[in-house]
N, C-alpha and C positions, 0 to 999 in steps of 0.2 A: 516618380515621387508621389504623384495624387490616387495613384492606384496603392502602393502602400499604406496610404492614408487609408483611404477608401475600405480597404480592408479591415483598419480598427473604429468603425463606426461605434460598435457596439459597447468599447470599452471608452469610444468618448463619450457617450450618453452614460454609462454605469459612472464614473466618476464625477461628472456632471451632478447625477441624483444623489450622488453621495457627497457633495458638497452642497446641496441642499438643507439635505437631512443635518448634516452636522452644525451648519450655521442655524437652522430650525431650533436643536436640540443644546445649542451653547449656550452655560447657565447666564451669560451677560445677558439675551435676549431673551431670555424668561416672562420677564415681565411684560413686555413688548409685546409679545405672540399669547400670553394667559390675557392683555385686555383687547386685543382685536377677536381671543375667542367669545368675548362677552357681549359684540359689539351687537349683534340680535336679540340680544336681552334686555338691552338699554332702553328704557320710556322716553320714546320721545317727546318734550312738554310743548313742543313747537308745532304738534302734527294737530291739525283739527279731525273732531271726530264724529 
């Protein structure tokens, strides 16, 4: 059984990044993932300088 396994490695990592990608790219998460790309752009007003 684990040698079977074993042999679809490939296709459990492809699916894997393809459940990624999709939850990445679902329009519920949208907004979610466009402000954590912004999060390097933010001033921070707390940081001394």
């Amino acid at each position: 059984m684990i040698d079977i396994l074993r042999s679809f490695w490939g296709l459990w990592v492809m699916v894997f990044f393809t459940g990624i990608v999709l939850w990445a790219y679902w329009p519920k998460h949208k907004s979610k993932i466009e402000s954590y790309g912004q999060i390097p752009l933010k001033d921070d007003e707390n940081e001394e300088r």
